[in-house]
Structure formats: structure tokens, C-alpha cells
N, C-alpha and C positions, 0 to 999 in steps of 0.2 A: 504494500500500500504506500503512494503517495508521502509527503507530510501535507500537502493540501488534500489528499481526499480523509486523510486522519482528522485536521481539523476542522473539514465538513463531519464528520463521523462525530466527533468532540460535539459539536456546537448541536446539531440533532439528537445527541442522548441527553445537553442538559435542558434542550427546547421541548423534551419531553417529560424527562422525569421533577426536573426543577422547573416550570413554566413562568413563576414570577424571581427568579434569580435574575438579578442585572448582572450582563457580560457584555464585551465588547473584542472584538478581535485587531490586532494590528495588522499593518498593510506589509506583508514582506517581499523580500526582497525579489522573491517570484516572479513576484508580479510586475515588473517593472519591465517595460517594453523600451524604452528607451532613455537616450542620456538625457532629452528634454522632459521627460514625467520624470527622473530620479533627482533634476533641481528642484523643481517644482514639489515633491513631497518633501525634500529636503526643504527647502525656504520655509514650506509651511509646518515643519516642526518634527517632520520624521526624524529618528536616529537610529542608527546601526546597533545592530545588537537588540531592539524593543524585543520582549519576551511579545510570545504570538496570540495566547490571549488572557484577559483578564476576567475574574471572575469578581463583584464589588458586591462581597458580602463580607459583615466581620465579624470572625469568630473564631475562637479559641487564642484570644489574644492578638490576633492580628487583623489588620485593616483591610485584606484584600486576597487573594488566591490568586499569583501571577503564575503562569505557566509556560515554560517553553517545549514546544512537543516535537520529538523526534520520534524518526520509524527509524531509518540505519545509520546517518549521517550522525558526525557527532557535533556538539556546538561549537561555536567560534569563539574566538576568544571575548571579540565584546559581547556575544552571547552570556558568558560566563560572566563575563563584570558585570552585566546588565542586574543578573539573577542575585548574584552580591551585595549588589548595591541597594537592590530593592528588601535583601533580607535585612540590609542594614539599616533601613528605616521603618519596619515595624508590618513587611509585610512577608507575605508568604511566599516566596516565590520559589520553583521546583523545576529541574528539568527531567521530565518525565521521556520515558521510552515506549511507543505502544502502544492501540486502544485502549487493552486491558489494565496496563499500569497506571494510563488518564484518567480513565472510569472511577479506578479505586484511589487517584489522590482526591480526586474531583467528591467521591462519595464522602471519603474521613473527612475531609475539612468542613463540609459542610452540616457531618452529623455532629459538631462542637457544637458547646454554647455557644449565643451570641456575645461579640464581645462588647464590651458596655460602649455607649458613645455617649460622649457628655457633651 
């Protein structure tokens, strides 16, 4: 499989089993048809490395479930800092391998309490 038909797979299991979970995915680097669309995301705020998508619920102590999904490929390096960086502010962030290892970070984090917002 893919990592875009992975996280088409991803986004269909949580638009099913979680229906009022707010996510949003980033725009990766796939997709990017040319050096005039890669200024153009770029200018408007894209960065290298965004983990691929986000989950904005908070629970179990953290502000958000970031995820970077892989099927064989392994991450890059600002993939890597990306994930770091966002663990170092209070979120969740995971590089996951696989439908099945998605599913099952996607399902723990979500069966945590909520965590408090003040």
C-alpha cells in the first residue's frame, strides 16, 4: 500500500469510527506537481518535515495526536525533528508504520481521558 492510499485508509477509519473527532491532514510533498505550486505552498506556510496528519483532540495529557504515517519508507530527517519538536511542546506526536499500527495508536490515544483545558 501506498502512504497516500494509507492515509486515505487512516482518514476513512477515523471518519467512521470517531465521526465528531477534529483532524486535518497536511499537504505532502507528493503532491506537489511543480516548482511553481512548491513556492506557492511554501510562501503560504508549508514546511518540510509537517507530520501528515493531525488529530485535535486532548487527552491523556496532551494537546493533540500528531502522526507521521509510513508503509516502507522510513522518515527524513526533518520528519524526525518535526515529531521532536512537537513532542516537545506538549503534544503527541508518533511515527507510526502501517494500517494496523495507525489504527491502534489512533484507538489508545483516544481511549485516554480528556485532558483538562483551562
Amino acid at each position: 500500500m501506498s502512504e497516500d492510499k494509507l492515509q486515505s485508509a487512516v482518514v476513512k477509519y477515523i471518519q467512521y469510527k470517531y465521526p465528531n473527532v477534529k483532524y486535518c491532514s497536511s499537504i505532502a510533498g507528493a503532491y506537489i506537481s511543480s516548482p511553481a505550486q512548491r513556492r506557492k505552498i511554501v510562501r503560504n506556510g508549508y514546511v518540510r518535515g509537517k507530520n501528515d496528519l493531525d488529530i485535535f483532540e486532548a487527552r491523556g495529557g496532551f494537546f493533540a495526536l500528531m502522526l507521521e504515517l509510513k508503509e516502507k519508507a522510513y522518515p527524513t530527517k526533518e520528519q524526525k525533528e518535526w515529531i521532536e519538536a512537537m513532542n516537545e511542546r506538549g503534544y503527541c506526536a508518533i511515527i507510526t508504520r502501517g494500517l494496523d499500527e495507525t489504527i491502534d495508536v489512533i484507538d489508545e490515544y483516544l481511549s485516554k481521558e480528556r485532558t483538562r483545558v483551562v
